[in-house]
N, C-alpha and C positions, 0 to 999 in steps of 0.2 A: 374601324381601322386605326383611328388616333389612339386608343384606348390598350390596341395589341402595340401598337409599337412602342409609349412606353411602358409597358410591361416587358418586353424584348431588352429596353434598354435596361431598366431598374436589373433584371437578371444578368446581363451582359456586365454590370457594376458589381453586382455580387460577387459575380464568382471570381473576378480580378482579371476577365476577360479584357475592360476598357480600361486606358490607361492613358494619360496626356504628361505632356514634360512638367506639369504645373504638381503634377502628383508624384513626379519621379523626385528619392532623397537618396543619398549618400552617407555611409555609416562607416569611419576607420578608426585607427587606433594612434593615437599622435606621439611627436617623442614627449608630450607633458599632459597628453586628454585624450577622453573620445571625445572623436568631431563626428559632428552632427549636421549634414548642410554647411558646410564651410565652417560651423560655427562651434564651439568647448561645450561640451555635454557632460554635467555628471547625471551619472544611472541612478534614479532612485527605483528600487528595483523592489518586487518581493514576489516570494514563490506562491504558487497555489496548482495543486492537482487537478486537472480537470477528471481524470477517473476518480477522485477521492468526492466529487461533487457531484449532482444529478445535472444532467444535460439541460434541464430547465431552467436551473439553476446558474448557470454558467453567465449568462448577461448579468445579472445580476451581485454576483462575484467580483467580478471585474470593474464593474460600477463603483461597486464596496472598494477597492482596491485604488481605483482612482479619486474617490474622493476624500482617501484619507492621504493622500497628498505625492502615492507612486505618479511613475512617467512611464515603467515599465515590468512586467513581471516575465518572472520565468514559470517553465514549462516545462516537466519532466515527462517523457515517451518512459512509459512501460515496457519493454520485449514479449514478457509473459501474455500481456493484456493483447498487445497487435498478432502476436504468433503463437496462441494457445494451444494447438500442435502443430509439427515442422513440417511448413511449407502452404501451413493455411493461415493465411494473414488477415484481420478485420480491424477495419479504420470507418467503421458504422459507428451510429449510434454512439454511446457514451463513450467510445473510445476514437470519436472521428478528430483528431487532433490539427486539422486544417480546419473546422470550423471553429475549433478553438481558439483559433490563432487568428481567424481574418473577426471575428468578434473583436477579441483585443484592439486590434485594429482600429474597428468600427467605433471603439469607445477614446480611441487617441491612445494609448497604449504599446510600447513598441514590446516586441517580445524576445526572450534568450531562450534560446532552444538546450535543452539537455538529453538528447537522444540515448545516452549508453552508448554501446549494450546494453552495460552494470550501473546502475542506479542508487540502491543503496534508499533512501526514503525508508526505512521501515516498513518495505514493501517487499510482498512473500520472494524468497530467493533473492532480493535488492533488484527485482525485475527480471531477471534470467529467468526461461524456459524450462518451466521442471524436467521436459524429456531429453534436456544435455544432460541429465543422470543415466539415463539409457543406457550411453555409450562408457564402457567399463573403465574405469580408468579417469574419466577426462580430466582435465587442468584445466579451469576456468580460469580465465582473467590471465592467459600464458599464451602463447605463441604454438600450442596446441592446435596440429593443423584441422582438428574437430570441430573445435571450437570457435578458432578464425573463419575456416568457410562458414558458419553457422552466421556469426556477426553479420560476414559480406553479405548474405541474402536479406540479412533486415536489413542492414542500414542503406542499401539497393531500393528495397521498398518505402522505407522512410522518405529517402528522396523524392520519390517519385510523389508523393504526399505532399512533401511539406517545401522542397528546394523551391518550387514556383512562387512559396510566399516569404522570400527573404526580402529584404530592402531594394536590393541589386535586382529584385525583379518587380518591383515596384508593394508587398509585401511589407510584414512589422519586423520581420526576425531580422535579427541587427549581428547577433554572437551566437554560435553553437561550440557548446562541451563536449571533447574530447573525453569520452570513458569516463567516469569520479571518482576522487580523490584515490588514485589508484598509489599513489605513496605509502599510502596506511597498510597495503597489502604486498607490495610487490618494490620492484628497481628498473625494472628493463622499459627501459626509455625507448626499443626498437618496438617493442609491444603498442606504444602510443601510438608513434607512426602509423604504422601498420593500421590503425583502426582510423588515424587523420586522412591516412591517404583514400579509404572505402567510403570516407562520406566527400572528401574532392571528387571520389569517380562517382558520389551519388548524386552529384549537382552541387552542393555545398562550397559557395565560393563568399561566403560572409567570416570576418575576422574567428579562427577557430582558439577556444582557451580551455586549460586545465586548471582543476582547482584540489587543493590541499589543505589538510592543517597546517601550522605553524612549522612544526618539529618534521616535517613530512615533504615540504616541497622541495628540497634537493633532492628527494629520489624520484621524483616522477621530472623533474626540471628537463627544460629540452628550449634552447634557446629559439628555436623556431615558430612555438606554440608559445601566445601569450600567457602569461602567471597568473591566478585569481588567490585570494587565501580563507579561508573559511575560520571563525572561531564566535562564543560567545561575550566575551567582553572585555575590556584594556585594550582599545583600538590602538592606545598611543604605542605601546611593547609590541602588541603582538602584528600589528603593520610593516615593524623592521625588522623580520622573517620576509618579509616578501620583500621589499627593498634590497635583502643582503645577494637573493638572488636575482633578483628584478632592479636595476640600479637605472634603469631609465623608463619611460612610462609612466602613462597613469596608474594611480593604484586601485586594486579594486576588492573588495569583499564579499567574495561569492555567496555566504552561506553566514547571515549573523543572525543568532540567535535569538528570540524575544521571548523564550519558554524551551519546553523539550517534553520529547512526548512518555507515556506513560507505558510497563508491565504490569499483568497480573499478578496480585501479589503484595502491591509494592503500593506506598501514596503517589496520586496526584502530583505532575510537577506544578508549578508556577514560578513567572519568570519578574524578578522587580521592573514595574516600570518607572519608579525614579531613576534607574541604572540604565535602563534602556534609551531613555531620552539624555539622559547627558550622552552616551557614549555616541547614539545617532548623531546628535548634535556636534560634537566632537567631528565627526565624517563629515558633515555637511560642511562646518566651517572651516576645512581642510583639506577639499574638494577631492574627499576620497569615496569614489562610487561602492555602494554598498547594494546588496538586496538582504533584506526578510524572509530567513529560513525560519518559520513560517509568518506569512503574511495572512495566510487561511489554511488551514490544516482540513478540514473535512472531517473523512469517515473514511475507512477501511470496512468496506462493506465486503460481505460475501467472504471467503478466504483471503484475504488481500493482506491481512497482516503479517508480519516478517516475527524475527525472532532476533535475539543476541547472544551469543556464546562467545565465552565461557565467564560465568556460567550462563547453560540454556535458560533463557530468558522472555517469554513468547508475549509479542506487545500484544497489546486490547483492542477491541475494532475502534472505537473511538481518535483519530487523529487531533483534535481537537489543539495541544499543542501551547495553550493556552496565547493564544495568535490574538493578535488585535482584534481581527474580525473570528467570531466562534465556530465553533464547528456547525450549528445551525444561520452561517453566516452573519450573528450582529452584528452592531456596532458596542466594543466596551470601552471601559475609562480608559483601556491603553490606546483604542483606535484615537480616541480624540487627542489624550496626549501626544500624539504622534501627529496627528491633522493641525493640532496647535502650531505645534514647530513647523511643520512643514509649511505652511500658509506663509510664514516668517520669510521663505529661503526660497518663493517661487521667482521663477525669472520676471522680466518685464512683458506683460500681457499676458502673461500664465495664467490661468485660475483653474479652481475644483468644482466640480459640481456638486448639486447639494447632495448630504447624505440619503439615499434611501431609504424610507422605510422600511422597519423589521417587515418580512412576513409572518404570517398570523400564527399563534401558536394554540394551539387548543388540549383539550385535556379530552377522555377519552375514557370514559364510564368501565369499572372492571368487567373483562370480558371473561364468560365461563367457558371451558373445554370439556365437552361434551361425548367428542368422538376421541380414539386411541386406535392406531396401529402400533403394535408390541412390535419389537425389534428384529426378535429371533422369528416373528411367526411371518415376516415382510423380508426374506431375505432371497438374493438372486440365485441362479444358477451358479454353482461353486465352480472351479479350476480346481485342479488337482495336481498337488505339488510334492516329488518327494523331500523339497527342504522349504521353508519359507524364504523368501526375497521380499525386500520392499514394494511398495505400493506403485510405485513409478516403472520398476522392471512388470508389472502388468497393466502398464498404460494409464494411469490413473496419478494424476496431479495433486487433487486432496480429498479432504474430508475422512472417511475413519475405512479399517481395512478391518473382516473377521477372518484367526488361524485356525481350524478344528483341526483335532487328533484324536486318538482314542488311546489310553492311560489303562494298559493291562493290570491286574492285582500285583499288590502288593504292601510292604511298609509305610509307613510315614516318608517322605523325602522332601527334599528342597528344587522344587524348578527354578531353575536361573536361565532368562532370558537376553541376550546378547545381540544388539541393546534396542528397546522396546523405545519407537519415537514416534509418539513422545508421551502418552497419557493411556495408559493400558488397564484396561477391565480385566481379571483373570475371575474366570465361573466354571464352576466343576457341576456336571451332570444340571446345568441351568442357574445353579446358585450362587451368585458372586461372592468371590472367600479374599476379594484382594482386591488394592488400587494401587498402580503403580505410579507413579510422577516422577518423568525424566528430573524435572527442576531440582529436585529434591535425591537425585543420581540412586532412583531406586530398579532394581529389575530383579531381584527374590523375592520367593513366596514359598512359604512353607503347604503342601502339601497332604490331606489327610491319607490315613492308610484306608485301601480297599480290596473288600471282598470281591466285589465286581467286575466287570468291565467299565469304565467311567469316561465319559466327556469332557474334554478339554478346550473351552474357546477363551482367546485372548483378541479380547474386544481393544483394538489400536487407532487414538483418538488422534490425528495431526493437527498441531499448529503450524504454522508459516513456517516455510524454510528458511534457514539463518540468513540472516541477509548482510552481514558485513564481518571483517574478519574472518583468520587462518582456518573457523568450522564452517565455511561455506556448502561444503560438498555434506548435502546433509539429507541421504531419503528417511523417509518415511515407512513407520510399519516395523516390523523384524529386520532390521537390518543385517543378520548374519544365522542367530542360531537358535536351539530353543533344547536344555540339556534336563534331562532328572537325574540329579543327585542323590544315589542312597550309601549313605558311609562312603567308603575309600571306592564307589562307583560311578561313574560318571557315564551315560548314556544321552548321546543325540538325540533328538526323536527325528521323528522322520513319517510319509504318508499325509500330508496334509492337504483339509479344503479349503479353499481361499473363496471367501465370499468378496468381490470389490463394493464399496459402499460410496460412492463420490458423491452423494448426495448432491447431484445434479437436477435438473427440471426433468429428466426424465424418470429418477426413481420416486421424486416425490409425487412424481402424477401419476402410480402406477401402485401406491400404495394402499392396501385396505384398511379402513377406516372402520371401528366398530360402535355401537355406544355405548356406555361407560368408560372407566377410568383402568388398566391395570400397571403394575410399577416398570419404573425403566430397567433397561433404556426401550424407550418407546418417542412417539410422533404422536402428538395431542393437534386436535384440530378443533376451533373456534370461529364463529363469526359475528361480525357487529356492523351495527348501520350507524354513521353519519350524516347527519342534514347538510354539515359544510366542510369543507375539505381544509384542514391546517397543518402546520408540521407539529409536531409529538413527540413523548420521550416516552417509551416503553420500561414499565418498570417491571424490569426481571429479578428484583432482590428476593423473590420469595421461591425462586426456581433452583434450580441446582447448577450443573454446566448442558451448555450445548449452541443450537442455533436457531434465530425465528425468522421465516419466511412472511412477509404480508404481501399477499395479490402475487405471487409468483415469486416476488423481489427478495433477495436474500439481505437481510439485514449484520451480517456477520453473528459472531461468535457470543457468549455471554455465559459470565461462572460469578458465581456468589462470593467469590473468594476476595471481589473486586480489584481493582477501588471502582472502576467503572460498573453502575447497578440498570441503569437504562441505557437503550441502544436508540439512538435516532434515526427517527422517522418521518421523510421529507413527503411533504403535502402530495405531488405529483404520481409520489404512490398509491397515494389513497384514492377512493373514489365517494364522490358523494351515492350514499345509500350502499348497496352490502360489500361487505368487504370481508375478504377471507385470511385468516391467520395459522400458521402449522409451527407448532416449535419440538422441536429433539428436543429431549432429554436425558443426558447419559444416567445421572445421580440421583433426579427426583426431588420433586417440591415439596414444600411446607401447604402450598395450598396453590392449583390450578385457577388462577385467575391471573391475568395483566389489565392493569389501567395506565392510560396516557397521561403523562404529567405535561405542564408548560416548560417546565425547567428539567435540566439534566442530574443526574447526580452522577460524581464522576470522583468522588474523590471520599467512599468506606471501604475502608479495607473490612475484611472478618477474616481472616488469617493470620 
């Protein structure tokens, strides 16, 4: 009986059930501080995605977080992640973002809520719901009554989630973000409201704030709604932007930079930490609250990466961000730089805890691919379309879409596609004679002449939807037309089958597996055993583009073209003893093999 009861209690603690006036804090905004318990609080703040991290993962994060010398991190809500289609909401599993938060907690940690909608993170669409494409026409981020009822019903469920763990109800969330940096996009300041007021009706009675660049915050400004400002470095200049609108108050730095994340294509960033620690330091000694955009960057696993236009610019799964703490959580010279100083500037009776141990990293014997499902021989039941439409007007969010037609006799001509988003195979009668690359604003191909009747598939590879900036509204697939050119003729095509390929957990389990090897695009399958389970970096340098699944787990995206060559792969995936690997390939490899490395490579380009 003694044994159930406390088990009763420990769970009644848990869940924020119990609660005594010893544990009850108060969080406001003062005319010169945040107060904290009567008392001047500056924020030492930094972000970290709990979706961008493995749920096992997450105590651990946060540990990292606090004992490089934060008090508190922010938290950015997904839209996409919680309402993957409308009206079906999941706050499970890797996306339960109240366990996220009462963790923080648990670690002493107070937390800043950033719900959205719009997000922004280098996250597919900046976190909106690919099926607001649906709706023909919409205006994201506008006063579109499509779109505002859309918001209301998340940020209604949000509430319901996470309003119980603010301060005010005894709870770590101290501040929530109204919309992000909506200045960079828009002006209508009733727009803001309008989203302040859905999360007041969603329970949300903790101090609410906006944040902006520099050049940005008088258009989203709204005296009602506290200021934050967002930039990478010259705290002393780019602070009085916010001062010139915000002339009383604490100040505060929503979003400062210690790196910046990486495209395809393009080098590695990295960020100085001699630059970093003066300028933190600079905040510190001038009691202006900052957080750490990124304080842990992660991974963009599975589709989750975003894109940037103009030009199209599609980031790499890797978040990594070059963050104090790594994308496989270390600790690097910058965490310590930053634990140095911070140890300096804690208050009286403050301390950190010790740093954490890495978890283990292991290497991981090259693994052979044995089995092959070919692309074209593994395809669904088609639709049947007389013009092509994006991949989201047939319900489908990502991964790659096939168009077939049939291409009567004729000349030589020029197919021009209008516009192919974002990575298009074009194969005539099975033979690939073309590659398209949005990045590179291509969408012609010239055309052989045929005696025949001939096949036409245009294999349409997606990356993340734009996620910041005027290209927001961005589907996927054919987005308009698909014409042959012969001389001064111009002909639509028209009759098309639409194979959907979302490569989701249901088509990959449904695939036939052959043995041996034939070329892509095809799904190679491998397996390997483990005595002990560690986290690993998969090196895909010898591969073409595409995706590798290990144990179900989608590990996102990977193209040779770099800089990023390995994709990480967190311990909790693995199992000790057999383990199963499947990787896509649209392009084709140098040689069927991956080996696990300790270390990342993140930074050769071959382009």
């Amino acid at each position: 009986m003694l044994w159930r009861q406390i088990t009763i209690l420990v769970l009644l603690i848990g869940s924020g059930a119990l609660t005594s006036k010893a544990q009850e804090e108060t969080f406001s905004i003062g005319d010169k501080d945040f107060i904290l318990n009567g008392q001047s609080f500056q924020i030492r703040c930094g972000e970290m995605h709990f979706a961008r991290i493995p749920r096992e993962y997450w105590a651990n994060r946060l540990r990292m977080a606090h004992a490089m010398g934060l008090n508190t991190v922010c938290a950015y809500l997904f839209w996409n992640l919680h309402e993957p289609e409308a009206g079906k909401f999941d706050f499970s599993g890797n996306a339960d973002a109240a366990e996220f938060c009462r963790l923080a907690q648990a670690e002493g940690l107070k937390v800043i809520l950033r719900p959205g909608p719009y997000s922004c993170a280098e996250w597919d669409f900046g976190g909106l719901p690919y099926w607001l494409l649906k709706f023909p026409g919409i205006k994201i981020r506008t006063q579109d009554p499509r779109y505002l009822e859309a918001c209301k019903k998340y940020l209604l469920e949000v509430g319901k989630q996470l309003a119980p763990l603010q301060i005010t109800h005894g709870g770590p969330i101290i501040m929530v973000q109204v919309e992000n940096e909506y200045g960079s996009y828009g002006k209508d300041q009733q727009y803001i409201s309008v989203l302040r007021d859905d999360l007041k009706l969603a329970g949300f009675d903790v101090p609410f704030f906006t944040c902006d660049g520099p050049s940005d915050l008088k258009s989203a400004f709204r005296d009602d709604i506290f200021s934050a400002v967002n930039f990478g470095g010259s705290p002393e200049k780019n602070i009085r932007f916010l001062r010139d609108v915000r002339p009383q108050g604490p100040l505060m730095v929503s979003e400062f930079y210690p790196g910046w994340f990486d495209s395809w294509g393009k080098p590695h960033h990295t960020g100085d930490t001699a630059s970093l620690v003066r300028d933190i330091g600079w905040m510190l000694d001038h009691d202006v609250s900052f957080s750490l955009y990124m304080a842990h960057g992660g991974t963009s696993f599975g589709f989750d990466a975003g894109a940037n236009s103009p030009p199209f610019s599609p980031q790499v799964t890797s978040y990594d961000y070059d963050a104090p703490i790594s994308e496989a959580g270390w600790d690097t010279p910058k965490f310590y730089a930053l634990r140095k100083m911070f140890l300096n500037h804690l208050k009286a009776g403050e301390k950190l805890p010790d740093v954490p141990t890495r978890n283990p990293a292991i290497c991981v014997s090259p693994i052979q691919f044995k089995q092959c499902a070919p692309l074209f021989a593994n395809l669904p039941a088609p639709q049947i379309d007389s013009h092509p439409h994006p991949m989201e007007t047939y319900d489908q969010a990502h991964g790659a879409i096939l168009y077939r037609t049939q291409l009567s006799t004729g000349d030589a001509s020029e197919l021009r596609i209008t516009q192919p988003h974002d990575y298009c195979l074009v194969f005539l009668d099975g033979t690939k004679i073309a590659t398209l690359d949005r990045r590179l604003d291509q969408n012609t191909v010239q055309i052989p002449a045929r005696v025949t009747l001939a096949t036409l598939d245009l294999l349409v590879d997606a990356f993340g939807h734009i996620n910041y900036g005027p290209d927001m509204y961005d589907p996927k697939g054919i987005t308009q037309k698909v014409e042959l050119i012969r001389g001064a003729v111009t002909n639509e095509l028209g009759k098309w089958q639409i194979f959907n390929l979302p490569f989701d957990d249901v088509e990959i389990s449904t695939l036939k597996f052959k043995q041996g090897e034939t070329g892509p695009p095809a799904f190679y399958r491998g397996s390997f055993y483990l005595a002990r389970r560690g986290d690993t970096f998969l090196d895909l340098s010898s591969w073409g583009k595409g995706i590798v699944w290990i144990n179900g787990h989608n590990l996102g995206r990977f193209w040779n073209i770099g800089p990023q060559q390995t994709l990480y792969c967190p311990a909790p995936w693995l199992k000790s003893g057999h383990n199963e690997i499947v990787v896509f390939d649209l392009n084709g490899s140098q040689q069927h093999l991956i080996a696990g490395l300790k270390e990342p490579i993140l930074n050769q380009v071959n382009e």
